[in-house]
C-alpha positions in Angstrom: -7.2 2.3 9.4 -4.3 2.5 7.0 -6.1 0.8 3.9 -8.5 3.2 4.9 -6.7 5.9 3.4 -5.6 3.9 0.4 -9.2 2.9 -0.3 -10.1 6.9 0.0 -7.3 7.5 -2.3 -8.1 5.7 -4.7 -11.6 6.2 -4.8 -11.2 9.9 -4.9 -8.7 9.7 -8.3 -11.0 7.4 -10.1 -13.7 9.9 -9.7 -12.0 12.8 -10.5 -10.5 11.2 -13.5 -14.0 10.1 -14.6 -15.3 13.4 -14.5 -12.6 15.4 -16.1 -12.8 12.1 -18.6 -16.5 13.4 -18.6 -15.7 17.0 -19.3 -13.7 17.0 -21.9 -15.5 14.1 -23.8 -18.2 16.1 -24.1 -17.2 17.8 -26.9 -17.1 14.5 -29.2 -20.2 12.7 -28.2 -19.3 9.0 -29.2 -15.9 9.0 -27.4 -17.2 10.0 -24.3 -17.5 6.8 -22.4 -14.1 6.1 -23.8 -13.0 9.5 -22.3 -14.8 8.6 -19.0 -12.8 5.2 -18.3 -9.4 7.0 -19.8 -9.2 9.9 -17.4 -10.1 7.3 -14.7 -7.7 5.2 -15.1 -5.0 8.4 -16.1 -5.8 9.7 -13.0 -6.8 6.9 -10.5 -3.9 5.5 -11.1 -1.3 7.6 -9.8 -3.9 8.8 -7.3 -4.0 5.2 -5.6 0.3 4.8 -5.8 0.1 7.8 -4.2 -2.6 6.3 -1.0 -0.1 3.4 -0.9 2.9 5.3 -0.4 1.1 7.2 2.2 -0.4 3.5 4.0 3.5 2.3 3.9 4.7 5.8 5.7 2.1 5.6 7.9 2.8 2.0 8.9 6.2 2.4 9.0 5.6 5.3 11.8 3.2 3.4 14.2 6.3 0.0 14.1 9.0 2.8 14.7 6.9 4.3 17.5 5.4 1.3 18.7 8.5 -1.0 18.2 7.2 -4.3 20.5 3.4 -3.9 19.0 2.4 -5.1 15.4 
């Protein structure tokens, strides 16, 4: 379940990045692929540190609740 959520994350802030990559390439037609993979990365990025912080909380609360299971 945890990974999960990082997978969500993640997937969520590359596709945002790629479309607002998408949207403001537009206005320069040969830089838009470049523009696409940029904002991907610019905003997938912090997007999926973001799932993994969340994944470690959240596995960090089922071991504190759950202290004998792993």
């Amino acid at each position: 379940m945890p990974w999960r959520i990082l997978a969500v994350c993640g997937l969520a802030g590359v596709v945002s990045g790629a479309i607002l990559g998408l949207v403001r390439g537009l206005s320069y037609p040969p830089t838009v692929a470049f523009a696409i993979v940029e904002g991907a990365i610019i905003i997938g990025a912090p997007v999926s540190v973001l799932g993994l912080v969340c994944v470690g909380f959240w596995s960090l609360a089922k071991r504190t609740r759950h202290p004998g299971r792993s």
